[in-house]
LOROVEX-802745 format. One record per residue (C-alpha): residue in one letter; residue number from 1; x, y, z. Coordinates in steps of 0.25 Angstrom, whole numbers, plus 2048, in hexadecimal, padded with zeros to 3 digits. Each point is the difference from the previous one (the first is absolute). Last residue first. Example, Ala and Ser with C-alpha at 12.3 -4.5 7.8 and 13.67 -1.06 7.14 Angstrom:
REM residues 2
<site><aa>s</aa><i>2</i><c1>837</c1><c2>7FC</c2><c3>81D</c3></site>
<site><aa>a</aa><i>1</i><c1>7FA</c1><c2>7F2</c2><c3>802</c3></site>
//
This chain:
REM residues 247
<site><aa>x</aa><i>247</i><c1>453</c1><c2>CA8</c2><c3>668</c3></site>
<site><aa>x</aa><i>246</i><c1>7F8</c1><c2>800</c2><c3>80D</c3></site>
<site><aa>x</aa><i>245</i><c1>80B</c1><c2>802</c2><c3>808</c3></site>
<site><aa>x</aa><i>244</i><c1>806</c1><c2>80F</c2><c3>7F9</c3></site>
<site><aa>x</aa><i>243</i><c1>7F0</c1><c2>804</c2><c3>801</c3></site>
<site><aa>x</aa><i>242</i><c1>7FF</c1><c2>7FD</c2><c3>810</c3></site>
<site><aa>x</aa><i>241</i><c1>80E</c1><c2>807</c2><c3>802</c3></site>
<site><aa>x</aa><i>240</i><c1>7FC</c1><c2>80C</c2><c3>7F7</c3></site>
<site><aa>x</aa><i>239</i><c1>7F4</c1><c2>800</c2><c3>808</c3></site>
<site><aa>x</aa><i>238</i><c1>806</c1><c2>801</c2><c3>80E</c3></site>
<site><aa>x</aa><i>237</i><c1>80A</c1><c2>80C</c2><c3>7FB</c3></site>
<site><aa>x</aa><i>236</i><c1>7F4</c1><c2>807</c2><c3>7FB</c3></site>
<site><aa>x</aa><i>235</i><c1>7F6</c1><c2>7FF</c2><c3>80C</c3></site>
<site><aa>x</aa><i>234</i><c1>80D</c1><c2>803</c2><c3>80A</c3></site>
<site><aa>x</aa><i>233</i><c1>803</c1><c2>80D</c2><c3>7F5</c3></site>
<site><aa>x</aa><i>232</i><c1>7F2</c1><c2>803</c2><c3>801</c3></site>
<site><aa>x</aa><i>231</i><c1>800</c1><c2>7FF</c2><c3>810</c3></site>
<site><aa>x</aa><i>230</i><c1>80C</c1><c2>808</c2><c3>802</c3></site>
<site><aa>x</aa><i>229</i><c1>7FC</c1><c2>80B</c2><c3>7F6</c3></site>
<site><aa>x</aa><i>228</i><c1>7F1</c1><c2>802</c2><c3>806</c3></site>
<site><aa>x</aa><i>227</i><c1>807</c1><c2>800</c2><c3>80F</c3></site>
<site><aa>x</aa><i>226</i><c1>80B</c1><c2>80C</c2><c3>7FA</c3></site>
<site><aa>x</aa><i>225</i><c1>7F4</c1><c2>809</c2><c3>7FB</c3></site>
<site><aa>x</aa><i>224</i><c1>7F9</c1><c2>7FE</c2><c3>80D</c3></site>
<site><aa>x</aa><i>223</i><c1>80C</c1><c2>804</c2><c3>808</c3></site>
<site><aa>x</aa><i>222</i><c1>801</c1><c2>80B</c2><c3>7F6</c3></site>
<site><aa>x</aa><i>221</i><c1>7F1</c1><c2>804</c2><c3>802</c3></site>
<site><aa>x</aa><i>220</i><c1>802</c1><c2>7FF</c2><c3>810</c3></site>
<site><aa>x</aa><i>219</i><c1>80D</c1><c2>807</c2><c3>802</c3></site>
<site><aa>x</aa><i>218</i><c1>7F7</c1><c2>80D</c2><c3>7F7</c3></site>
<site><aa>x</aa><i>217</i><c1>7F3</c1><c2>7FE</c2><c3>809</c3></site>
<site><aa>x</aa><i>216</i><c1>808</c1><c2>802</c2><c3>80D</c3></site>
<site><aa>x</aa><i>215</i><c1>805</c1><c2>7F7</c2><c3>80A</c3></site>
<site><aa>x</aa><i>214</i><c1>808</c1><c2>7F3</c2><c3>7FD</c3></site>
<site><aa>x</aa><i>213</i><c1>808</c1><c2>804</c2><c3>7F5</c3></site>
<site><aa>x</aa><i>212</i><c1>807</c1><c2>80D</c2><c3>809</c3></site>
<site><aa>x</aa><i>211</i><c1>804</c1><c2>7F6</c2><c3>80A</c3></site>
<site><aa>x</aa><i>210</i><c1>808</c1><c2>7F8</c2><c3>7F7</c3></site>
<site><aa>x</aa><i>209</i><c1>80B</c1><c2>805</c2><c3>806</c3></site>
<site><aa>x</aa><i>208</i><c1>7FC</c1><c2>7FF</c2><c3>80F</c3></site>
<site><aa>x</aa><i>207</i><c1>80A</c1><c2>7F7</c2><c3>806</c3></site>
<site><aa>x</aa><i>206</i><c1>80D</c1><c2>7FE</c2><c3>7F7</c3></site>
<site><aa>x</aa><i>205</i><c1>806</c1><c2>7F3</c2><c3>803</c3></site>
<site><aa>x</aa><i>204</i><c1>7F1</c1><c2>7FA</c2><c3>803</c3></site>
<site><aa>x</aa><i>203</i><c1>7F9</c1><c2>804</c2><c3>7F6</c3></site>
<site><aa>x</aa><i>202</i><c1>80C</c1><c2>7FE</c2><c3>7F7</c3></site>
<site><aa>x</aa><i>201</i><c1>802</c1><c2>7F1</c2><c3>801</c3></site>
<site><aa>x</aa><i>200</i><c1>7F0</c1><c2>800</c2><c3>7FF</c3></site>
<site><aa>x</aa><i>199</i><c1>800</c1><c2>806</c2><c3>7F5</c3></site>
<site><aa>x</aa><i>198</i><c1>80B</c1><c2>7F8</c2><c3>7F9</c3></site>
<site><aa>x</aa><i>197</i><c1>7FA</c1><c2>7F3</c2><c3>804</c3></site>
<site><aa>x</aa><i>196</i><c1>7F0</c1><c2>802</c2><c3>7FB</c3></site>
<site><aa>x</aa><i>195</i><c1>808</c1><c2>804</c2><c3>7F3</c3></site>
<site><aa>x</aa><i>194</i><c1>808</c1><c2>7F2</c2><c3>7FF</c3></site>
<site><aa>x</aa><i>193</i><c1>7F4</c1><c2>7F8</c2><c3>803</c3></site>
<site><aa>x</aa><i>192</i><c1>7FA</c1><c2>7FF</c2><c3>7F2</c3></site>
<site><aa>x</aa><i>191</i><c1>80F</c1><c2>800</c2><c3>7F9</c3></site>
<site><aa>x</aa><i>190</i><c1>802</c1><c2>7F3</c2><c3>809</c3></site>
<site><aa>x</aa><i>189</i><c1>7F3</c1><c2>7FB</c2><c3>7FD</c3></site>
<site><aa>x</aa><i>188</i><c1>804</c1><c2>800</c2><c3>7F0</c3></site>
<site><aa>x</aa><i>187</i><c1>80E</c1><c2>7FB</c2><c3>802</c3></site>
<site><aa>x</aa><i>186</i><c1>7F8</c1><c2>7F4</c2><c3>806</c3></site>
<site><aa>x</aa><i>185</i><c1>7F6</c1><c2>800</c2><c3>7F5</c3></site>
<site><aa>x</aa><i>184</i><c1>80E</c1><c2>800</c2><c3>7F8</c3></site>
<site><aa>x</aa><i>183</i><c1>806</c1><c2>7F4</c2><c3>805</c3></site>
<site><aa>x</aa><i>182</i><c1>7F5</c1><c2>7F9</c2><c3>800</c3></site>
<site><aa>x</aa><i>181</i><c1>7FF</c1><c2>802</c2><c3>7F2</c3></site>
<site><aa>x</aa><i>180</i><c1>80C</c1><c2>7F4</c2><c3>7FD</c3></site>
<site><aa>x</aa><i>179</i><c1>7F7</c1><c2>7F6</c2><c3>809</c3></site>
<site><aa>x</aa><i>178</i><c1>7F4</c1><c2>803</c2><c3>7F7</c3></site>
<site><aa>x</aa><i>177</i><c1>807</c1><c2>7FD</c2><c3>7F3</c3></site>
<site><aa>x</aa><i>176</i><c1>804</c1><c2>7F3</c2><c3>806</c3></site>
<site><aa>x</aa><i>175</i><c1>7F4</c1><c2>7FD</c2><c3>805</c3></site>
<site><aa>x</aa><i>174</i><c1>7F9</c1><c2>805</c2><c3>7F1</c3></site>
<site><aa>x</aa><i>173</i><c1>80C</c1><c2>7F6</c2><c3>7F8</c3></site>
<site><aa>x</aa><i>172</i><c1>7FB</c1><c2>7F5</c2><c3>809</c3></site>
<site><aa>x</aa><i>171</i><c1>7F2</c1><c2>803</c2><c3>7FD</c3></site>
<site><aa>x</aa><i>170</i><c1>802</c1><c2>7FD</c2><c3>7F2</c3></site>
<site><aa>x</aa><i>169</i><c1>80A</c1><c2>7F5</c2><c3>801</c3></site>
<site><aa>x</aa><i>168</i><c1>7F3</c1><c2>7F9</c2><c3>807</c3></site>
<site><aa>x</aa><i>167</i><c1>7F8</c1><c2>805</c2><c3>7F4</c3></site>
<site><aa>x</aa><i>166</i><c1>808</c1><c2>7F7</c2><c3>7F5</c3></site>
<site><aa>x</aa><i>165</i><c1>801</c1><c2>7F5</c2><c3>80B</c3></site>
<site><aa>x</aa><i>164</i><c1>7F2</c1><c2>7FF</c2><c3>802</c3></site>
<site><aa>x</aa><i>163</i><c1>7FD</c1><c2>802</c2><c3>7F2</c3></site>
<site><aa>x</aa><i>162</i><c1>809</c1><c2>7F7</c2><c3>7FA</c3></site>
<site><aa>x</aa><i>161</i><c1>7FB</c1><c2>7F5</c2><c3>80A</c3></site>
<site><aa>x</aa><i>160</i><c1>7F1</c1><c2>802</c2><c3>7FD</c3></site>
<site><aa>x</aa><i>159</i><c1>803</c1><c2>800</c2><c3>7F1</c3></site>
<site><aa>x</aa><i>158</i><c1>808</c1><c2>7F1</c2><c3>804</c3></site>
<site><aa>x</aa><i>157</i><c1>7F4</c1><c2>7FB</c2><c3>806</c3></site>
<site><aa>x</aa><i>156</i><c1>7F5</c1><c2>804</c2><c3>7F7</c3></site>
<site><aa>x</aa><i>155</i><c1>806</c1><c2>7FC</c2><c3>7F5</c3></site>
<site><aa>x</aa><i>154</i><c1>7F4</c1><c2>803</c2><c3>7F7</c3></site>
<site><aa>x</aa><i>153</i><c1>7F2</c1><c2>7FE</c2><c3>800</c3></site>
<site><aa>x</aa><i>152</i><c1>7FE</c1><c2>80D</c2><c3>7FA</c3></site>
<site><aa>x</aa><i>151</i><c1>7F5</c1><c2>806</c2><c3>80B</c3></site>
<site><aa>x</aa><i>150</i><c1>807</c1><c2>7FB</c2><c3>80B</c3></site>
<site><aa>x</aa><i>149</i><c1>80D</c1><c2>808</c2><c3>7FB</c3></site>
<site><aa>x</aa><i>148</i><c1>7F9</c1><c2>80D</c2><c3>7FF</c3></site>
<site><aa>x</aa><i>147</i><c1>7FA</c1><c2>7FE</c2><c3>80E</c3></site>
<site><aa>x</aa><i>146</i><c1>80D</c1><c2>7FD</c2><c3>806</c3></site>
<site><aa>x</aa><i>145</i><c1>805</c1><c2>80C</c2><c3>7F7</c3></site>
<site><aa>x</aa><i>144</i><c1>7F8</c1><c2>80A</c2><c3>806</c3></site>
<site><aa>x</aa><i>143</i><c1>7FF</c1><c2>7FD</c2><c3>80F</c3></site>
<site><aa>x</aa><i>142</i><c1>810</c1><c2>800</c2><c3>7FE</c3></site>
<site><aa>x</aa><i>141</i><c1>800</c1><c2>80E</c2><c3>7FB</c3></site>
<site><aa>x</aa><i>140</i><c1>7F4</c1><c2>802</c2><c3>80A</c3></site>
<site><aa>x</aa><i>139</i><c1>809</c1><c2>7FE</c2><c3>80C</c3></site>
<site><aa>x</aa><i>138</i><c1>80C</c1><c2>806</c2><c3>7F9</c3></site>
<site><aa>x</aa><i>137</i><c1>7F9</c1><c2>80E</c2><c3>802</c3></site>
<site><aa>x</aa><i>136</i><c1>7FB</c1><c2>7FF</c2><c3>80C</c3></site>
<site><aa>x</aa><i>135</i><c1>7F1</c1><c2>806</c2><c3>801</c3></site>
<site><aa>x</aa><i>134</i><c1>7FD</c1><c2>7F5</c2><c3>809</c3></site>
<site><aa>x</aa><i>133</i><c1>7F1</c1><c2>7FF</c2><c3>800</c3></site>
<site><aa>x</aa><i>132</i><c1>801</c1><c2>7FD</c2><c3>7F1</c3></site>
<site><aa>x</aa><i>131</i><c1>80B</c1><c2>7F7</c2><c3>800</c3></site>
<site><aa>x</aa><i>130</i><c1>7FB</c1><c2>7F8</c2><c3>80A</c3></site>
<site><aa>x</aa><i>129</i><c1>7F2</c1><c2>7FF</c2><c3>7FA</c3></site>
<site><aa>x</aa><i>128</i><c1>808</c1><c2>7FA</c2><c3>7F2</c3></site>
<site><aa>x</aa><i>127</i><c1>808</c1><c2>7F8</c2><c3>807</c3></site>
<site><aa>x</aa><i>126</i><c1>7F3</c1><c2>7F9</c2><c3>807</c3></site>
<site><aa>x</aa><i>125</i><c1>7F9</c1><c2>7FE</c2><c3>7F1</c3></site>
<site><aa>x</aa><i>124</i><c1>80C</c1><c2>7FA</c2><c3>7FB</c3></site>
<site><aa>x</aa><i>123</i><c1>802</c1><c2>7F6</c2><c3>80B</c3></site>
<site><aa>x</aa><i>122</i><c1>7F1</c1><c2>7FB</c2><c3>7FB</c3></site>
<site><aa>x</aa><i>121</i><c1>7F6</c1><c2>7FF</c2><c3>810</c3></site>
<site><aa>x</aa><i>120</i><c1>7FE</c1><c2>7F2</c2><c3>801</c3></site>
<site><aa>x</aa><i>119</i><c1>7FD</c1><c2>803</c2><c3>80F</c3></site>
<site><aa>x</aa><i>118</i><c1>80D</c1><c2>7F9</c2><c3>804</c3></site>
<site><aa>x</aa><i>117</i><c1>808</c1><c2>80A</c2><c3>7F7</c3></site>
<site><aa>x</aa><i>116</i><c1>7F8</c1><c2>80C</c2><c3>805</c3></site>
<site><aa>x</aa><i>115</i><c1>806</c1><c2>7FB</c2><c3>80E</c3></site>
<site><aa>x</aa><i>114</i><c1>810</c1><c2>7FF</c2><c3>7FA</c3></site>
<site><aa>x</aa><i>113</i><c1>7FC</c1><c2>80F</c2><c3>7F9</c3></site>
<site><aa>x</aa><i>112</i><c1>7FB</c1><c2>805</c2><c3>80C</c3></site>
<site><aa>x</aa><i>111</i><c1>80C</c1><c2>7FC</c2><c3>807</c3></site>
<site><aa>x</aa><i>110</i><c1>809</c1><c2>806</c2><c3>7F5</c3></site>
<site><aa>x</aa><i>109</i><c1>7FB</c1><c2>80E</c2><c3>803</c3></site>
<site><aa>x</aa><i>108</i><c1>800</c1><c2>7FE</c2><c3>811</c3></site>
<site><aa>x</aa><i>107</i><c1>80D</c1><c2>7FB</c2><c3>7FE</c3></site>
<site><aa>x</aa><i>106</i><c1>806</c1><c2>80B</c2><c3>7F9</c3></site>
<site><aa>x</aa><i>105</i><c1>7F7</c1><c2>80B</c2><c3>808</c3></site>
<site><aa>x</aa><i>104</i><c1>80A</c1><c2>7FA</c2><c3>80D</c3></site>
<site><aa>x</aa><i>103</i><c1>7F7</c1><c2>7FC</c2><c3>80A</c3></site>
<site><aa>x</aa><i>102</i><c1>806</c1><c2>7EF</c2><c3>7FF</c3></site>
<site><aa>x</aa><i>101</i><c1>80E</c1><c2>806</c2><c3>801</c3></site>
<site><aa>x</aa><i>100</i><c1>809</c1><c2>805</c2><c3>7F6</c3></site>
<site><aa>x</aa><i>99</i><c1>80B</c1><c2>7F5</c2><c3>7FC</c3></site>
<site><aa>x</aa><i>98</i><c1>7FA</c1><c2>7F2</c2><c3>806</c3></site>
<site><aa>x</aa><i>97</i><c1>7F0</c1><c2>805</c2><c3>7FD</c3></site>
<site><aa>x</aa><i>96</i><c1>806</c1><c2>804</c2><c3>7F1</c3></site>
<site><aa>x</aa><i>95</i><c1>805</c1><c2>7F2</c2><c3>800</c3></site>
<site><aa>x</aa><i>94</i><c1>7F2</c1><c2>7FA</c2><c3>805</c3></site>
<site><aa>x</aa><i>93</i><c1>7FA</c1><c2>808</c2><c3>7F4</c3></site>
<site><aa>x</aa><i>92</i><c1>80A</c1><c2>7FB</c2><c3>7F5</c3></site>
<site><aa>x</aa><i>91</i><c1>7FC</c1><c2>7F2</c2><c3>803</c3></site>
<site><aa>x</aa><i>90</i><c1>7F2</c1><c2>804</c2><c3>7FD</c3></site>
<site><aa>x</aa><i>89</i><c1>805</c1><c2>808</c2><c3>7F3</c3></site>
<site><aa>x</aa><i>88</i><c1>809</c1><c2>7F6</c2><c3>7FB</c3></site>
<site><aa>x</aa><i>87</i><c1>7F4</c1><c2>7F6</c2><c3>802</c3></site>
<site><aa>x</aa><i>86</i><c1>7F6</c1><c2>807</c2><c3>7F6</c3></site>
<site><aa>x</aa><i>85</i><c1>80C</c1><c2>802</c2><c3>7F7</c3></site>
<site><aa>x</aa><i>84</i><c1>803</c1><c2>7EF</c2><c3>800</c3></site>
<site><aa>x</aa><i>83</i><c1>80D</c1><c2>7FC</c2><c3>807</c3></site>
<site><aa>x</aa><i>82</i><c1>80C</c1><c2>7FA</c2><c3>7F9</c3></site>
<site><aa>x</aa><i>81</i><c1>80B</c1><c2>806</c2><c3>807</c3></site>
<site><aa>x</aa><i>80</i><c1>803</c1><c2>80D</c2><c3>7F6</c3></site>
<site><aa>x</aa><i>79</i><c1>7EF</c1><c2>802</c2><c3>805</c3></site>
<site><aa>x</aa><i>78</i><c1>804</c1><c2>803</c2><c3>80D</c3></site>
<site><aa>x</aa><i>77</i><c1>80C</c1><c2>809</c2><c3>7FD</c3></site>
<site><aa>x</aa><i>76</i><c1>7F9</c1><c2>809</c2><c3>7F8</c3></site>
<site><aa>x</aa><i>75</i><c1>7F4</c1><c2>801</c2><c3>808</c3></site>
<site><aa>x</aa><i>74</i><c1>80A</c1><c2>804</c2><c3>80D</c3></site>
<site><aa>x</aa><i>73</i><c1>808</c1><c2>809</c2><c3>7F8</c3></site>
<site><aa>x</aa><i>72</i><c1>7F2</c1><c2>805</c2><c3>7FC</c3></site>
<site><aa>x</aa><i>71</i><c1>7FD</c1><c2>801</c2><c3>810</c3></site>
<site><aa>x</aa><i>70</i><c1>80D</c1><c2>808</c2><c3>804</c3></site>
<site><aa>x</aa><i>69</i><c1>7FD</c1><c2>809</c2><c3>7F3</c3></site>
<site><aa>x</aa><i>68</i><c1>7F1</c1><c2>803</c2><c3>806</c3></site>
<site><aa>x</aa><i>67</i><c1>806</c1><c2>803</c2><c3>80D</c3></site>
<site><aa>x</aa><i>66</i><c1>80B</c1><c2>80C</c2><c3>7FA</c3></site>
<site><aa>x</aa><i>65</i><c1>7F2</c1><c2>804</c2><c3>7F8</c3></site>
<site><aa>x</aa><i>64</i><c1>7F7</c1><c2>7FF</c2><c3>80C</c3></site>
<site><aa>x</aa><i>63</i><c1>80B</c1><c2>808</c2><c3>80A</c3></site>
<site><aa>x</aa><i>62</i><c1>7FF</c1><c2>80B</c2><c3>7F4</c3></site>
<site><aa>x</aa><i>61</i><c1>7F1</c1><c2>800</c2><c3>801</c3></site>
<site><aa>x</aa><i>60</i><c1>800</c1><c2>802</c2><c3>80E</c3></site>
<site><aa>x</aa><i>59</i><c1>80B</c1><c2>80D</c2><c3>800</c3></site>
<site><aa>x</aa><i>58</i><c1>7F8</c1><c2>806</c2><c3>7F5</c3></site>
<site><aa>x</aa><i>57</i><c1>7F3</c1><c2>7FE</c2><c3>807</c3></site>
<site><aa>x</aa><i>56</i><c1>805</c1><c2>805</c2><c3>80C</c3></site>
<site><aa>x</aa><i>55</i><c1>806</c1><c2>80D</c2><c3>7FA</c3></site>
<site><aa>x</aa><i>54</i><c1>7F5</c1><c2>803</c2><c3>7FA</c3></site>
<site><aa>x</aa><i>53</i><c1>7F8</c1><c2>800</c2><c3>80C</c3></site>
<site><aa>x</aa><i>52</i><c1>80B</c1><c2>806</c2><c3>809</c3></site>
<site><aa>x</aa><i>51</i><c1>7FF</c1><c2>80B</c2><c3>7F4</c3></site>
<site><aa>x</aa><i>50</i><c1>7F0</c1><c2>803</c2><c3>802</c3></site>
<site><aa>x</aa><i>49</i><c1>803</c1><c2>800</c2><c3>80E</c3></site>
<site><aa>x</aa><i>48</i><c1>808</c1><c2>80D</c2><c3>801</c3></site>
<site><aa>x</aa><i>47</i><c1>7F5</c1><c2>804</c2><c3>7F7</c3></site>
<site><aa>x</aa><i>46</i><c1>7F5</c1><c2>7FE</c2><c3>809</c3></site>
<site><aa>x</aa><i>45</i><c1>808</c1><c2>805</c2><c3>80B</c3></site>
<site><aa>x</aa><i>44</i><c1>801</c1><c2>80E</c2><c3>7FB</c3></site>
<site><aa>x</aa><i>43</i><c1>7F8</c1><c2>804</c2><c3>80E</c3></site>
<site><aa>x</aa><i>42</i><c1>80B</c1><c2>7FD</c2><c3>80A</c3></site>
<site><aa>x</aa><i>41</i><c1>808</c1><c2>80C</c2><c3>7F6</c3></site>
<site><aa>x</aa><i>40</i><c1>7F6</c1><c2>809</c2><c3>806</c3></site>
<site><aa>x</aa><i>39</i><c1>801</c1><c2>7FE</c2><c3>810</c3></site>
<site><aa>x</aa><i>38</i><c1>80E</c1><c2>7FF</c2><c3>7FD</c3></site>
<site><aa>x</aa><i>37</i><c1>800</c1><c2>810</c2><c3>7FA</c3></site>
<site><aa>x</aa><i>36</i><c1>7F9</c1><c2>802</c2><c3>80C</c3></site>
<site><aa>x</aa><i>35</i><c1>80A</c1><c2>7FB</c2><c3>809</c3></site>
<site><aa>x</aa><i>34</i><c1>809</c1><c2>80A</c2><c3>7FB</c3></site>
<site><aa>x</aa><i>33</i><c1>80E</c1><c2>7FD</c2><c3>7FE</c3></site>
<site><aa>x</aa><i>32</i><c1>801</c1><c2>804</c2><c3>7F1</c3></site>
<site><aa>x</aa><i>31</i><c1>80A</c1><c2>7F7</c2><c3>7F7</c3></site>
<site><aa>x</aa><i>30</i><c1>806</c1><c2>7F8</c2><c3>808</c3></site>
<site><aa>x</aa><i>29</i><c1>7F6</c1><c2>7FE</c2><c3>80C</c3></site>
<site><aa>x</aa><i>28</i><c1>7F4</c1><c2>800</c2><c3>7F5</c3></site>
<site><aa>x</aa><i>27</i><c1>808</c1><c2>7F6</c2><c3>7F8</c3></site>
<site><aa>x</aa><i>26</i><c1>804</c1><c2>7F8</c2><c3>80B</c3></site>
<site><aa>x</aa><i>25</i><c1>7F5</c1><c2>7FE</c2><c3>807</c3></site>
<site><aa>x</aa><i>24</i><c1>7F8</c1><c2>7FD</c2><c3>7F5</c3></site>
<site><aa>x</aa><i>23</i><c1>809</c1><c2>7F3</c2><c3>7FD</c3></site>
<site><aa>x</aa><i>22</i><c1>7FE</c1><c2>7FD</c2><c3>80F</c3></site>
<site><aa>x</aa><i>21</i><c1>7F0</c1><c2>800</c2><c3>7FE</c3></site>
<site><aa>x</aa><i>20</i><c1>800</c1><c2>7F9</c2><c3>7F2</c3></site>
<site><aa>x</aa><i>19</i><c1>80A</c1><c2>7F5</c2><c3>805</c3></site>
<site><aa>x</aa><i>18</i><c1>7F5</c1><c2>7FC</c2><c3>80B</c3></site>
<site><aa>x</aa><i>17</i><c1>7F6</c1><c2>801</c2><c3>7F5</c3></site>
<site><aa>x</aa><i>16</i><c1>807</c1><c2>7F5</c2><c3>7F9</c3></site>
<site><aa>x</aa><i>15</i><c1>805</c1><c2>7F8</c2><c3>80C</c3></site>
<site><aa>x</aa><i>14</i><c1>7F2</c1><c2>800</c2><c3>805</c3></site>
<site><aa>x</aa><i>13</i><c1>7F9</c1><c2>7FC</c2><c3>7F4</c3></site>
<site><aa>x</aa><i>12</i><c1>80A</c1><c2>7F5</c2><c3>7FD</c3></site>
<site><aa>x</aa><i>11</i><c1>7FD</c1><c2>7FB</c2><c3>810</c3></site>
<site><aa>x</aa><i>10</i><c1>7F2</c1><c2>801</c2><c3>7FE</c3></site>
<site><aa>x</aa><i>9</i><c1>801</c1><c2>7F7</c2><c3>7F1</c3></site>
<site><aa>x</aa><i>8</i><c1>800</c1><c2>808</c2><c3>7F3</c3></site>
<site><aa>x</aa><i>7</i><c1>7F8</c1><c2>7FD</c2><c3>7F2</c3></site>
<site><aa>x</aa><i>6</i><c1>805</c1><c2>803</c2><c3>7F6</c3></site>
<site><aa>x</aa><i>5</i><c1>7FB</c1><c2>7FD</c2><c3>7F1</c3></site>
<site><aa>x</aa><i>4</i><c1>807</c1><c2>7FD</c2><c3>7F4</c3></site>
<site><aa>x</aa><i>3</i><c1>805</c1><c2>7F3</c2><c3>805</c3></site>
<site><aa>x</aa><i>2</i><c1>7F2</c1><c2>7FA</c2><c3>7FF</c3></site>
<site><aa>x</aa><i>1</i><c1>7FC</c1><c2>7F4</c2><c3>808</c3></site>
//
């Protein structure tokens, strides 16, 4: 399973194309109110779902890492009672079951690592293919130093638990990060909806003055002109939000 790829079910594809189609007809009802003009914008799909795709990946990889730092607590903690690594890691399976369901892509990973166990499969090996299909960050970190420390025959134990408390922090840092730039994705929507609000408000006050943008090529270049601003400065906002988290 790699998390670089998506891969959507019936009901995602649905949700996704069904949000294309009213988000088309807002713009070509806001900004043109021509059917045509919808009948073209259906056709940008592609790239429509070019960013549900990157925003899926995102989003998956994230709930990966906040799961990852639930199961290295859950490492940590096992080991700190005695238990060997190869058993911190089965025991740690059943707790991520307790915590994120059984379907969960936490306890799909740490499943296969408990069955590679039982195929005397090496826990570095597994670690090593879980951090490569993951593309997280911390995953391979940890990957990393596992293997490091196997090679050294050192305290295999106690750098285990540094570094599942050391990347825990970590990822609790990035929540509470996150939880502070919700604030300004939500400011960012707002902002989005605000113009689609003003002209319906005076659409309907004042019926007819924005006639004169609707009909004509001149109305039509400036409502086109105002539609390539709002979607570069939505593009723009969104990125410098996605930059701001990955920092």
């Amino acid at each position: 399973m790699k998390y670089d790829t998506c891969r959507l079910n019936l009901r995602e594809w649905i949700i996704c194309i069904a949000g294309w189609v009213i988000m088309t007809g807002i713009f070509s009802y806001f900004f043109y109110r021509s059917r045509i003009a919808f009948l073209i914008m259906l056709f940008f799909f592609p790239f429509y779902f070019k960013s549900v795709r990157k925003d899926y990946i995102k989003k998956r990889k994230w709930m990966l890492k906040n799961q990852f730092a639930d199961a290295l607590m859950g490492i940590s903690t096992a080991l700190q009672s005695g238990n060997s690594v190869e058993n911190a890691f089965q025991k740690t399976y059943y707790e991520m079951v307790r915590l994120h369901g059984k379907d969960s892509d936490i306890a799909k990973e740490f499943y296969t690592i408990m069955k590679g166990l039982e195929n005397n499969m090496t826990l570095e090996s597994l670690l090593l293919d879980f951090a490569t299909r993951s593309g997280v960050e911390e995953i391979t970190d940890f990957a990393d130093i596992f293997a490091v420390g196997k090679r050294s025959g050192g305290n295999l134990r106690e750098l285990i638990t540094t570094c599942c408390n050391s990347i825990s922090e970590q990822v609790q840092m990035q929540r509470e990060f996150r939880i502070q730039m919700a604030s300004k994705q939500f400011e960012l929507r707002i902002m989005g909806v605000v113009p689609f609000g003003i002209i319906l408000y005076i659409g309907t006050s004042s019926k007819g003055f924005f006639d004169s943008l609707y009909h004509g090529m001149p109305g039509i270049g400036i409502m086109s002109v105002c539609f390539v601003l709002y979607l570069i400065a939505a593009v723009w906002g969104k990125r410098i939000i996605e930059k701001t988290q990955e920092k």
